[in-house]
Structures are given as structure tokens and as C-alpha cells.
KOLGU-843808 format. One record per residue: residue number from 1; residue in three letters; x, y, z of N, C-alpha, C in turn. Coordinates in steps of 0.05 Angstrom, whole numbers, plus 5000, padded with zeros to 4 digits. Example, Ala and Ser with C-alpha at 12.3 -4.5 7.8 and 13.67 -1.06 7.14 Angstrom:
REC:1:ALA:5264:4886:5156:5246:4910:5156:5264:4934:5156
REC:2:SER:5257:4955:5142:5273:4979:5143:5258:5001:5157
***
This chain:
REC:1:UNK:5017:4976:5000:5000:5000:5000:5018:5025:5000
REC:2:UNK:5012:5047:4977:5024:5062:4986:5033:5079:5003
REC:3:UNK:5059:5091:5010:5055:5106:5049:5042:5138:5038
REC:4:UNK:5038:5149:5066:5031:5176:5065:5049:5193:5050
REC:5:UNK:5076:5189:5049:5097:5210:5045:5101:5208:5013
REC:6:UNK:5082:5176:5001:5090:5186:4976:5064:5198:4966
REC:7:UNK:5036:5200:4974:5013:5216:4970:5023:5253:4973
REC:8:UNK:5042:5254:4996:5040:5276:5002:5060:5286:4982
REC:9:UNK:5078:5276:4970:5095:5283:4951:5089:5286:4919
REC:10:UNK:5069:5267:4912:5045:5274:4887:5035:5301:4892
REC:11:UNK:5018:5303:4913:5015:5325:4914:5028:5341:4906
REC:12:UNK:5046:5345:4931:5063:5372:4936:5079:5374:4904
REC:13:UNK:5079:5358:4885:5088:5360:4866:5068:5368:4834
REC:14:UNK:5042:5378:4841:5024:5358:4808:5034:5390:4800
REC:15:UNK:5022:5386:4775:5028:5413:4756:4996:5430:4762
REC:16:UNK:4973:5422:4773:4960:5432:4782:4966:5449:4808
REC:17:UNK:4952:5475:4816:4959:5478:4841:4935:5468:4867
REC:18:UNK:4942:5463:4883:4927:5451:4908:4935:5460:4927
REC:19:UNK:4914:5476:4945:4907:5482:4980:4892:5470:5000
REC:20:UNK:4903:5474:5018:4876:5456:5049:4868:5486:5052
REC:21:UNK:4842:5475:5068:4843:5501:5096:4829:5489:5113
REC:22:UNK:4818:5496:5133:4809:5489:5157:4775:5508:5157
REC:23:UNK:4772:5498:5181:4734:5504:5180:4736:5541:5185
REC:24:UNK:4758:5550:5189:4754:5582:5184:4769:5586:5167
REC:25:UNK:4773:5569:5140:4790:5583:5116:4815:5590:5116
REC:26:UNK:4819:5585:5143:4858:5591:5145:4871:5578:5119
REC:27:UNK:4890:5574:5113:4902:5557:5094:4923:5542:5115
REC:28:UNK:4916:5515:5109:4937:5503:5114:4960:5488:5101
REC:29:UNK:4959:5490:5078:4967:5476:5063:4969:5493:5036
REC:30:UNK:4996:5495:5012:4999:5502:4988:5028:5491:4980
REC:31:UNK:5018:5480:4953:5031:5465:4939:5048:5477:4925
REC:32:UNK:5065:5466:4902:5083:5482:4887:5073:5487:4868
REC:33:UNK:5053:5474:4856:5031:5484:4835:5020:5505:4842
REC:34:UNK:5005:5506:4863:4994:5527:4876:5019:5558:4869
REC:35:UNK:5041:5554:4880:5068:5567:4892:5071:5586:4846
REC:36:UNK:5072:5559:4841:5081:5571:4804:5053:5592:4792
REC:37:UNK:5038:5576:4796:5011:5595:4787:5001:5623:4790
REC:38:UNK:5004:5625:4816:5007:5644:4826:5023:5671:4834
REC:39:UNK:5039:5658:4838:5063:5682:4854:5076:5678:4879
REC:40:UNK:5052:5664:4889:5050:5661:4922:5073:5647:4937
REC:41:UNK:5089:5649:4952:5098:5626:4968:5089:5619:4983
REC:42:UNK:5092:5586:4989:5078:5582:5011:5074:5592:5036
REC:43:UNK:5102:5594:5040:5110:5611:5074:5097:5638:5068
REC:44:UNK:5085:5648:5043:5072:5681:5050:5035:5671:5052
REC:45:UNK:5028:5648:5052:5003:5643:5052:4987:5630:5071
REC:46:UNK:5006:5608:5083:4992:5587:5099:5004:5599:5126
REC:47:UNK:4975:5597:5137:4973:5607:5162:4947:5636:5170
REC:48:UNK:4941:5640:5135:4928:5663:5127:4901:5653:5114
REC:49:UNK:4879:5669:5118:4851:5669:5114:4858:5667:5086
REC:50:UNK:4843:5658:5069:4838:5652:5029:4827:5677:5032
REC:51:UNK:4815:5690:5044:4804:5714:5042:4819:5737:5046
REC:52:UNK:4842:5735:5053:4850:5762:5063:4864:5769:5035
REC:53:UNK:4861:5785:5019:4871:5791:5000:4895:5771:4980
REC:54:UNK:4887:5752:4990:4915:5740:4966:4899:5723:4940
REC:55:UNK:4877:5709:4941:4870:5703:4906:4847:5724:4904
REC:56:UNK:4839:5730:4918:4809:5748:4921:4792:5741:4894
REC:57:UNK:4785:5711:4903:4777:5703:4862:4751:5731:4858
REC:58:UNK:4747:5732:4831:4722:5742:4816:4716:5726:4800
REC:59:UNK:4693:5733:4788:4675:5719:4766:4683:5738:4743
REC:60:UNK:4673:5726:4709:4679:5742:4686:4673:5764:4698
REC:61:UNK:4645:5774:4706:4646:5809:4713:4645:5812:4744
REC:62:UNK:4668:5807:4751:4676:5825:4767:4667:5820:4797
REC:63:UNK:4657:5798:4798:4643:5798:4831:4656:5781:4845
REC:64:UNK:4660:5796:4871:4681:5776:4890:4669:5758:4902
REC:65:UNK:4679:5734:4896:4668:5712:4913:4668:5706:4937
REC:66:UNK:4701:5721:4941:4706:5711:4971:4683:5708:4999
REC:67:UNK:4669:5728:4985:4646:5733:5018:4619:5729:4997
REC:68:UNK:4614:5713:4980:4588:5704:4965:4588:5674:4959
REC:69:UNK:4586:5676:4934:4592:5643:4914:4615:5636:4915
REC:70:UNK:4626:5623:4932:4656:5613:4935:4653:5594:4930
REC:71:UNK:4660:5571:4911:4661:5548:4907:4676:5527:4940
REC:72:UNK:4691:5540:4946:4705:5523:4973:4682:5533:4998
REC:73:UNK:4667:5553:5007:4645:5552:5019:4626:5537:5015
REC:74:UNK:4625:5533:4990:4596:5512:4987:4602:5488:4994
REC:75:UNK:4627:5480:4989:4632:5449:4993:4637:5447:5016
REC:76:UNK:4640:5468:5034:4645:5464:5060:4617:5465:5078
REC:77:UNK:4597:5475:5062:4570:5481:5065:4551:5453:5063
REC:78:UNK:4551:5445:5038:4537:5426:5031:4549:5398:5027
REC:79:UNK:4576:5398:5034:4584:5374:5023:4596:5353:5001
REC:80:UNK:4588:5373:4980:4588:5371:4967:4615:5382:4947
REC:81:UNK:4630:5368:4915:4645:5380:4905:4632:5398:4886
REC:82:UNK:4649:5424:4877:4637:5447:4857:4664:5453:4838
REC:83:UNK:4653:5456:4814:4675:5480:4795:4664:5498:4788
REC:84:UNK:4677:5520:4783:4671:5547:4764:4701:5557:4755
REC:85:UNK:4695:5570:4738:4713:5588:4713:4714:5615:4736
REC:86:UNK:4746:5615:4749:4745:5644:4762:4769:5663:4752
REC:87:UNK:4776:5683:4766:4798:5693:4758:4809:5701:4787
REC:88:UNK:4841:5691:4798:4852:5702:4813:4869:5724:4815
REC:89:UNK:4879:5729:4834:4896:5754:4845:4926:5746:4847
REC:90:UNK:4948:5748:4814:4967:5741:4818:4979:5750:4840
REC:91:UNK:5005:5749:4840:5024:5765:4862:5025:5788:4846
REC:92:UNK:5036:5782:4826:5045:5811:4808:5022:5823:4803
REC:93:UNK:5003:5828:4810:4972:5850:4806:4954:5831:4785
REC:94:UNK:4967:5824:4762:4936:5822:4744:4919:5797:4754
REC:95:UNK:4904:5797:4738:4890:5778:4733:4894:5755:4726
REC:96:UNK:4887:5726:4734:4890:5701:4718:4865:5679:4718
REC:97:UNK:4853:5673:4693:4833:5653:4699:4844:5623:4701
REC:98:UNK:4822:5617:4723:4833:5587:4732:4807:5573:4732
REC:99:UNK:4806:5537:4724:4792:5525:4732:4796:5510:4767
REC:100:UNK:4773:5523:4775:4773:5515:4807:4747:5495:4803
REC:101:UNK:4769:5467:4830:4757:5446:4831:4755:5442:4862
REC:102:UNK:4737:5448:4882:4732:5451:4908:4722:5412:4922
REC:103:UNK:4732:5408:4943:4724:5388:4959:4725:5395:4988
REC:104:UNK:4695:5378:5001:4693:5377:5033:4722:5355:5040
REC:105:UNK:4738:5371:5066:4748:5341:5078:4733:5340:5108
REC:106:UNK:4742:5314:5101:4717:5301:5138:4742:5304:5159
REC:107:UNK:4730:5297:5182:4741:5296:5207:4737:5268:5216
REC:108:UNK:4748:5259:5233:4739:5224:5244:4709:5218:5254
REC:109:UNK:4703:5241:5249:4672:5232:5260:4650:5248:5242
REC:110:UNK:4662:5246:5216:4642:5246:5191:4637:5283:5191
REC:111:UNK:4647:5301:5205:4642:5333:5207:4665:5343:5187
REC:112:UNK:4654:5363:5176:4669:5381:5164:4692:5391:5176
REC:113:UNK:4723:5384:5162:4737:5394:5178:4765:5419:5160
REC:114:UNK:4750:5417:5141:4754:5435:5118:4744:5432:5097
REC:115:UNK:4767:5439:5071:4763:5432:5041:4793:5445:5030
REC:116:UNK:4791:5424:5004:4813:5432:4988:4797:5441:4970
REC:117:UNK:4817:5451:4953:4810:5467:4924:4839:5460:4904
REC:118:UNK:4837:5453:4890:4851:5447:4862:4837:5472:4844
REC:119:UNK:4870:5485:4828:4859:5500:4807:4874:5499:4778
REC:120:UNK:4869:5497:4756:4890:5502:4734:4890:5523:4720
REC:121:UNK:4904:5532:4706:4915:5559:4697:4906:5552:4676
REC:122:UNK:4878:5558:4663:4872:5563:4634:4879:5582:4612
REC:123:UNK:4883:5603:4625:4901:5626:4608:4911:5608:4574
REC:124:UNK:4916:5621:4551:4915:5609:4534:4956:5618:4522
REC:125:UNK:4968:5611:4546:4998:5626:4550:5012:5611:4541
REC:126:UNK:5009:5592:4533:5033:5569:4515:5025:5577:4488
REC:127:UNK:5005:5576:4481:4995:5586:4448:5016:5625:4449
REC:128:UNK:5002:5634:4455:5010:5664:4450:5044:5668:4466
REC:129:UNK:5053:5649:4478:5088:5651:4480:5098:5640:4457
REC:130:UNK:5091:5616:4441:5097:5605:4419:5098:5636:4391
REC:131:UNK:5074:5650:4399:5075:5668:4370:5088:5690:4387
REC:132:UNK:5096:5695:4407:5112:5723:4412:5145:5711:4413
REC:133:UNK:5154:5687:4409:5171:5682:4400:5180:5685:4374
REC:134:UNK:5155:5679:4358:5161:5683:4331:5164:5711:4316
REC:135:UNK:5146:5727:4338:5144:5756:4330:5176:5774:4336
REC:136:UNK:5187:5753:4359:5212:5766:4368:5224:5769:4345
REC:137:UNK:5231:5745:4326:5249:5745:4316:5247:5765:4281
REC:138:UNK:5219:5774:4280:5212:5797:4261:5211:5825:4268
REC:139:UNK:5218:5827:4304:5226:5853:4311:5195:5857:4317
REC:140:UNK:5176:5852:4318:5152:5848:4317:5137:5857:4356
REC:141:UNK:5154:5858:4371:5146:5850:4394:5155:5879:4413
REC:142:UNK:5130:5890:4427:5146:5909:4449:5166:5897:4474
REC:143:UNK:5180:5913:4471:5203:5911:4492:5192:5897:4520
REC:144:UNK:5176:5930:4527:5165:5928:4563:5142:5906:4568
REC:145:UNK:5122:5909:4536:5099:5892:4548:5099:5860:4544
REC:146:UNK:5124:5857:4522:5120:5829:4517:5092:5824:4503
REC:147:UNK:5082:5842:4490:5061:5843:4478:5063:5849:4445
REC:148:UNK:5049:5848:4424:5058:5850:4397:5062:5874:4392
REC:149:UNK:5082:5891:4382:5076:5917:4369:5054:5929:4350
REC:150:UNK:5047:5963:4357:5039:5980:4341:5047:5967:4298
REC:151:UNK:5069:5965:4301:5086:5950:4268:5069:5921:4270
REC:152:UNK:5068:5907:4281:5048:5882:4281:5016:5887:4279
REC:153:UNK:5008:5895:4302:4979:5920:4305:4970:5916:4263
REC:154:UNK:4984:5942:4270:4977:5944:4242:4977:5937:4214
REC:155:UNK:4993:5915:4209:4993:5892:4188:4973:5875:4192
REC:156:UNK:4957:5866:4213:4945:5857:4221:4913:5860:4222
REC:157:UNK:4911:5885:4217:4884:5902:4222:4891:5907:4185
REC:158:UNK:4905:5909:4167:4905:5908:4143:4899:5881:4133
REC:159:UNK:4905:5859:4138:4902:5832:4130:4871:5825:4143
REC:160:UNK:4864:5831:4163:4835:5832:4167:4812:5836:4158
REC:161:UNK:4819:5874:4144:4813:5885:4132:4803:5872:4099
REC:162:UNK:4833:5868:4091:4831:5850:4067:4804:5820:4070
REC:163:UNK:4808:5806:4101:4805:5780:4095:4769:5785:4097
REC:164:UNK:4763:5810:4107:4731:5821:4109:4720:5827:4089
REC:165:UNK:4730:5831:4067:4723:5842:4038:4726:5828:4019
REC:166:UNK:4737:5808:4019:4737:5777:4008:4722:5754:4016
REC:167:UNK:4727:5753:4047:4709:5723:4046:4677:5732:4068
REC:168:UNK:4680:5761:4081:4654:5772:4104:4668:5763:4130
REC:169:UNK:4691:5760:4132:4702:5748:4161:4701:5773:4174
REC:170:UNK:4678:5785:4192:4676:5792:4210:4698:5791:4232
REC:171:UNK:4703:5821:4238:4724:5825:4272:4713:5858:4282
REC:172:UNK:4726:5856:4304:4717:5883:4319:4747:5892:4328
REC:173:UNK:4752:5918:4329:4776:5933:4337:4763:5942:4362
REC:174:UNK:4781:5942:4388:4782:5958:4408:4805:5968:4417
REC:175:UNK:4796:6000:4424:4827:6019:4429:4825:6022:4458
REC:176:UNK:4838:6021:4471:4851:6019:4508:4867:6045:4503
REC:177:UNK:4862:6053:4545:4876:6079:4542:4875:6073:4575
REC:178:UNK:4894:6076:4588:4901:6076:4606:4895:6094:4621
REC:179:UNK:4878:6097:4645:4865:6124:4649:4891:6126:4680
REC:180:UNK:4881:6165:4677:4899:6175:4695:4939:6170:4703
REC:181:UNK:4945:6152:4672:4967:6149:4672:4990:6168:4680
REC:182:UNK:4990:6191:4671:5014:6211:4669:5014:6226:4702
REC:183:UNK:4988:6221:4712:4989:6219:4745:5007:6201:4753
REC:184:UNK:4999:6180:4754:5016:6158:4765:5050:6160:4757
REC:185:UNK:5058:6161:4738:5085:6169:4732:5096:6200:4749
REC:186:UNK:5082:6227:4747:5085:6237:4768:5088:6236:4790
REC:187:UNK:5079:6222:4802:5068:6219:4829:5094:6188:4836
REC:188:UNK:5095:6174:4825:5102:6147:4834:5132:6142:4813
REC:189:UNK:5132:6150:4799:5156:6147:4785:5156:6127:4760
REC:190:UNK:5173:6122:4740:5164:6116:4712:5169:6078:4719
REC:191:UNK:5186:6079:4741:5185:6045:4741:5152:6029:4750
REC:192:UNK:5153:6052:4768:5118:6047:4775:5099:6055:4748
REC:193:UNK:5103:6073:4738:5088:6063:4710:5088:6050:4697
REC:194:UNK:5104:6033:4691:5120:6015:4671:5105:5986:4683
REC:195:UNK:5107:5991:4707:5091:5959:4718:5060:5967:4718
REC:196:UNK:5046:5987:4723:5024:5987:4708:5021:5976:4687
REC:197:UNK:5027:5987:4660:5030:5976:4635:5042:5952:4631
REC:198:UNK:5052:5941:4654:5055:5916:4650:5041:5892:4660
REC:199:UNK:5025:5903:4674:4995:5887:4692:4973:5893:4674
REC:200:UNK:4972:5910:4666:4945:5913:4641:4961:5893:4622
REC:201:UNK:4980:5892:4616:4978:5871:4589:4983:5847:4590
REC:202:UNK:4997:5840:4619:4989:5808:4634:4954:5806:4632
REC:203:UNK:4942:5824:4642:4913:5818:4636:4908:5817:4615
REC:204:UNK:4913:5822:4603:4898:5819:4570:4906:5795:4557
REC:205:UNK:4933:5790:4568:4943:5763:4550:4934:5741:4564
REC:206:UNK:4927:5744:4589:4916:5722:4598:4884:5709:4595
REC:207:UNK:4878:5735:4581:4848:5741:4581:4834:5736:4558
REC:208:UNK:4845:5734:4538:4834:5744:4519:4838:5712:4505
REC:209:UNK:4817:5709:4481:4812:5683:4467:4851:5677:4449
REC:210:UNK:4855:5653:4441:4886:5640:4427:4878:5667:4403
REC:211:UNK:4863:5662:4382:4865:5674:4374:4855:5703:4359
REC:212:UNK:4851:5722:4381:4854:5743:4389:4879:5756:4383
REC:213:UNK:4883:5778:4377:4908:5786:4376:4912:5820:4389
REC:214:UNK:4920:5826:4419:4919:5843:4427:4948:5854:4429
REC:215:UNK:4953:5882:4433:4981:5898:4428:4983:5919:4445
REC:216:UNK:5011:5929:4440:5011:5960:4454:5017:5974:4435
REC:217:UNK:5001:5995:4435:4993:6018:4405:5022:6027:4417
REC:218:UNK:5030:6038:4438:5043:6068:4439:5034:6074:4459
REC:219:UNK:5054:6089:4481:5050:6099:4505:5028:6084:4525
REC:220:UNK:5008:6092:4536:4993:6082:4548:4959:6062:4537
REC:221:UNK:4969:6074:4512:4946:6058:4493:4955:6026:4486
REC:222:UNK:4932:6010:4485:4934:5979:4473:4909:5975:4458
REC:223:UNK:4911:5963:4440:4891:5957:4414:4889:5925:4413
REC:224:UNK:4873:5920:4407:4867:5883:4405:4843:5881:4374
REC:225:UNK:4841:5870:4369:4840:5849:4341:4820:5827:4351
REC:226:UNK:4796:5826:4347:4773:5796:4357:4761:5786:4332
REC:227:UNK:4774:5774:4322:4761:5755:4297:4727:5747:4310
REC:228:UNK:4718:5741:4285:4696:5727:4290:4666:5730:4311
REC:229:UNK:4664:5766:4310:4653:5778:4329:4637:5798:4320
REC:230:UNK:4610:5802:4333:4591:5814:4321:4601:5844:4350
REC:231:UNK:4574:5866:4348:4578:5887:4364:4574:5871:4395
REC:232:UNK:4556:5857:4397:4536:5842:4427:4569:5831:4443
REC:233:UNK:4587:5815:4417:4606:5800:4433:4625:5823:4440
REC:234:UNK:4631:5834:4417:4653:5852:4422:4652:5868:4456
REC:235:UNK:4627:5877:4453:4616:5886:4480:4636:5884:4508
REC:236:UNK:4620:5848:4505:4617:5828:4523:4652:5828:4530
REC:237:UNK:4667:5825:4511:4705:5817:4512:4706:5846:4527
REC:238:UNK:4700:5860:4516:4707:5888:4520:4703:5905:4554
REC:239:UNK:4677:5895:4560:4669:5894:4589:4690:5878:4609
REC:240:UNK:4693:5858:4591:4703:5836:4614:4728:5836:4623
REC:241:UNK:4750:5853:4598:4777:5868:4600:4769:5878:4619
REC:242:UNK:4756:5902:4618:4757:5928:4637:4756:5918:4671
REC:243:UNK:4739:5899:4671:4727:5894:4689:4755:5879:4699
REC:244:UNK:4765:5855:4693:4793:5848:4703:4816:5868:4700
REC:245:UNK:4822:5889:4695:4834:5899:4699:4832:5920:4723
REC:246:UNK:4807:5923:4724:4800:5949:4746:4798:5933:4781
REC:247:UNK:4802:5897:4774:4804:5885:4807:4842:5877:4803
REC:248:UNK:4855:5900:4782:4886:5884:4786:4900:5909:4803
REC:249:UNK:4916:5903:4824:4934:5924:4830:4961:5918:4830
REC:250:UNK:4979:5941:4823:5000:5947:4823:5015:5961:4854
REC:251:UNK:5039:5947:4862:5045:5964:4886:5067:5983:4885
REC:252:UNK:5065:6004:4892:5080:6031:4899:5089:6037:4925
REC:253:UNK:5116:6016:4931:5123:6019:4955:5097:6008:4977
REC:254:UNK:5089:6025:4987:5076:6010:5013:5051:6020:5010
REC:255:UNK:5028:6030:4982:5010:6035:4967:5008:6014:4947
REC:256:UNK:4981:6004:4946:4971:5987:4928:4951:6008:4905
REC:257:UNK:4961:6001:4883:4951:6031:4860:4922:6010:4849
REC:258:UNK:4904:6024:4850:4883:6005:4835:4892:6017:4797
REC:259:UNK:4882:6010:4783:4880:6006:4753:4853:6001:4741
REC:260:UNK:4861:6027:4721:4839:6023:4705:4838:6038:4676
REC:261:UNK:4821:6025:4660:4821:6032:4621:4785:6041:4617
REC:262:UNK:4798:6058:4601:4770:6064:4586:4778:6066:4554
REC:263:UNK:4757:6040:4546:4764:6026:4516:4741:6039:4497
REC:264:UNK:4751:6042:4483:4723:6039:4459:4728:6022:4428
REC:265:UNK:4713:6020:4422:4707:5997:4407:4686:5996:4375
REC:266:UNK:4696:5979:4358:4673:5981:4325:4682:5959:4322
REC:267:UNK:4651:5953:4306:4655:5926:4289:4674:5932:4260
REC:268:UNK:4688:5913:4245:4691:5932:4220:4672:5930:4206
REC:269:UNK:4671:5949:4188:4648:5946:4155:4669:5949:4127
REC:270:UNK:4655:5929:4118:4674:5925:4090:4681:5941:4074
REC:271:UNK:4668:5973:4085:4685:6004:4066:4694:6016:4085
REC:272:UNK:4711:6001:4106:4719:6022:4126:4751:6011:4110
REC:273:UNK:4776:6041:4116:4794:6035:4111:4810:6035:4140
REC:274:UNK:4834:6027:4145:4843:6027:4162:4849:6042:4187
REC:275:UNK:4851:6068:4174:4856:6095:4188:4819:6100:4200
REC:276:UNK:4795:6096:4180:4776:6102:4189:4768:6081:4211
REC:277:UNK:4768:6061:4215:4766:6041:4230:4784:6053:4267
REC:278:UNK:4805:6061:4258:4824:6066:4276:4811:6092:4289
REC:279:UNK:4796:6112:4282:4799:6136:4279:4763:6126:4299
REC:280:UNK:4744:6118:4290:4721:6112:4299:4737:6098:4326
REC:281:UNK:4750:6081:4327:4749:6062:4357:4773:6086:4374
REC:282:UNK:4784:6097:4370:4798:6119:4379:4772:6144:4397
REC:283:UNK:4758:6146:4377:4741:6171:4384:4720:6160:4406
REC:284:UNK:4715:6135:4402:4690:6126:4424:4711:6119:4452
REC:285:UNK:4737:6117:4444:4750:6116:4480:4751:6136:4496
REC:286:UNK:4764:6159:4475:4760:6185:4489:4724:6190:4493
REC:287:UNK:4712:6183:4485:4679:6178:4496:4676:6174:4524
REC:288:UNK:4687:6148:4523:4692:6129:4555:4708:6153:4578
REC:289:UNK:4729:6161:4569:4742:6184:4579:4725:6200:4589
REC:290:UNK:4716:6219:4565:4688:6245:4580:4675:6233:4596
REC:291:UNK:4660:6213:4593:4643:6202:4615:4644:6187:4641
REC:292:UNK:4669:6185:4648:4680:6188:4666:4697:6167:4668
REC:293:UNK:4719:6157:4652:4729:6131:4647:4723:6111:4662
REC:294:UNK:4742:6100:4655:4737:6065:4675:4706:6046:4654
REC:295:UNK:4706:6054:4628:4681:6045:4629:4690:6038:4588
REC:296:UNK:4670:6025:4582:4666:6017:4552:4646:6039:4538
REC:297:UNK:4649:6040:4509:4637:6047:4489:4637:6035:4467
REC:298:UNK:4617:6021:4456:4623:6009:4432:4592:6019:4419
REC:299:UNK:4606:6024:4389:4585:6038:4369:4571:6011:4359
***
């Protein structure tokens, strides 16, 4: 029969990550899966509430579970195992969606004496490291964001263009703008801006469909590319950015900076040329802007 030490070593080893906690959510337990996925070390977690700010999961828009629909409350509730599609609270600020897989554990006399949770990193980050490799090598790639270039951007939104006027392949352009940026560089200094812009585009790359193709325009702007998308979806991607980006923070010394974009957005039409396309999803951000950013516009 197998012994304990080699269960506990599967564990402490899967490529999944895995936690205990106890009947008040402490953590007792995190794995090295857990440890890679995240950010987290163990020694910074266990011993600490799941709640106290370290995954603080959300749903696509935006609602914290921790003190609602918690998949590890319910199983600790009913007994029962649960999954859902969430997004956690890296170390480094952004966002990451995970499949969470929650279980009751018993006590010797059949009571609740916690639950684990198993989660995997669905993010679609092996596909889009494979093409920012390839983009490296065409010069193709920003420096800071590790994201595709404005020179990519736009070959891209021309081949689209083209592939809409030939076969009807439908896509939607959305323009990102980093709100209150040139504050934050004032105020905090340009390394601290620089990791802003670099937590908005961990969110996006983690966020966004394989093939999607999102970028950094230039300065605080990012532009993305959604094949296969009417206005309803475009929306929907478009909301759901904002929305993961506005629960990511960045830290400034001994200040946690919240973050946030106001995007706007068009479907294309098969007599739009490139500059007009650019020029419409440009004008509905600064929309989002007047109205008080942090928010979407799509025509």
C-alpha cells in the first residue's frame, strides 16, 4: 500500500495547484503548483485566511466571491464537490483565469473539517508565447509589454481588413487607454508606471481568446483584434477586459495603486479603411474618457 509521504509528495508535486484550509478558511496547506501559478509562496500564505487579499477570486464580471459564491464555501456548506471558471489575484497585480475544483474534507467523525481546492491555469499562455517568439524574431514585439507591436497591430488590422472584403470574416477593433496614467508616473515614478502597463497587458494576454490578437499601440494605449465577432460580443470581451483589469493592482512601495482603462470599440464594415476604423474606435475611447472613464463604448 502506498505510504503517506509518497501521496503527500504527488501532491506537493502535480502541475496543478492545490490548497487545504480548515473550518475558518485559514490555509493550511499550498503546493508548488499552487506556489508557480500564482506568485505566492507558501511561507507568504499558509497560516492566512483565502480571504485576506491573496486570490480574492472574481467571476467574468467582476464579483468577489470571497464573501458570496465561493466554490470552497459551498463544499464546505453542503458537502458537496463544485467547479467554476474564476479569475485570481496574481502576486504581480493582474489577473488570471483558473479552473477551480473545490472538495469537503471530513474529520473522524464524519464533520466538516475543511476543504481543498485544486485550480488550473487556463490562460491560453503556451499558444501566444509560441507566437511572441516568433514575432521576436521579426522585431515584431514590444520591449516592456512582451506584447505584439503597434508595426504588428497594424499589418494585422490590414490583413483583416483585406480577409473582410473577400470572404465577410467579421472582427471588431478595440482601442485601450490607460486612464489617469501621466498621474501615476508623476506621482510614483516611471518604474511604477512601467509595471502598470505591464499588469494591464498580463491581463489581456491572459484574458483574451488563442486567437485574438491584442498589442501595445504606443505609450499608454493597447489595441486588440477579435476575429469572429459581432457588436453584442465585442461588447461582452470588451466589458470583461475592463472589468479584470479594474480588480488588478499594482504596488508603489507600501501603496497598492488600483487600475483602470477606458476602451472603445467598432465592428469593421467592409468600406471602412484602416485609418477610418482606427479613427472611429479611437474617438469612442476618448467617449469612455468624458464620461468618466473606467468604462466601455462600443458603436
Amino acid at each position: 500500500m502506498p505510504s503517506a509521504d509518497l501521496y503527500r509528495d504527488l501532491v506537493e508535486n502535480m502541475h496543478d495547484g492545490v490548497y487545504f484550509v480548515d473550518r475558518d478558511r485559514r490555509i493550511t496547506y499550498w503546493n508548488k503548483g499552487a506556489e508557480r501559478i500564482t506568485g505566492y509562496a507558501a511561507a507568504e500564505v499558509v497560516g492566512k485566511s483565502c480571504a485576506d487579499n491573496i486570490l480574492v477570486h472574481v467571476d467574468a464580471i467582476g464579483r468577489q466571491l470571497c464573501h458570496g459564491s465561493c466554490p470552497l464555501v459551498a463544499s464546505m456548506a453542503d458537502g458537496a464537490p463544485h467547479e467554476a471558471e474564476v479569475y485570481l489575484h496574481h502576486k504581480q497585480g493582474h489577473r488570471l483565469p483558473v479552473w477551480v475544483r473545490t472538495s469537503p474534507l471530513l474529520d473522524d467523525h464524519g464533520g466538516f473539517a475543511g476543504a481543498v481546492e485544486m485550480f488550473t491555469d487556463i490562460s491560453p499562455r503556451q499558444e501566444l508565447a509560441q507566437q511572441v517568439e516568433e514575432l521576436k524574431k521579426l522585431a515584431l514585439v514590444d520591449a516592456l509589454t512582451g506584447l505584439p507591436n503597434r508595426r504588428h497591430l497594424e499589418a494585422q488590422l490590414h490583413s483583416r481588413l483585406e480577409e473582410l472584403r473577400r470572404s465577410g470574416a467579421g472582427f471588431g477593433l478595440l482601442f485601450v487607454d490607460v486612464d489617469h496614467f501621466k498621474q501615476v508616473n508623476d506621482r510614483y515614478g516611471h518604474d511604477t508606471g512601467d509595471q502598470v502597463l505591464k499588469t494591464v497587458a498580463n491581463t489581456f494576454s491572459h484574458s483574451v481568446r488563442p486567437f485574438d490578437v491584442v498589442g501595445r499601440w504606443g505609450g499608454e494605449e493597447f489595441a486588440g483584434l477579435f476575429p469572429h465577432t459581432d457588436r453584442q460580443t465585442l461588447r461582452g470581451l470588451a466589458e470583461r477586459l475592463r472589468v479584470l483589469v479594474a480588480h488588478s493592482q499594482v504596488g508603489a512601495g507600501s501603496v497598492e495603486l488600483g487600475v483602470t482603462v477606458s476602451i472603445g470599440g467598432s465592428v469593421a464594415k467592409p468600406e471602412d479603411s484602416a485609418a477610418a476604423l482606427l479613427k472611429r474606435a479611437d474617438t469612442l475611447m476618448y467617449a469612455s474618457k468624458a464620461n468618466g472613464r473606467n468604462r466601455v463604448t462600443i458603436d
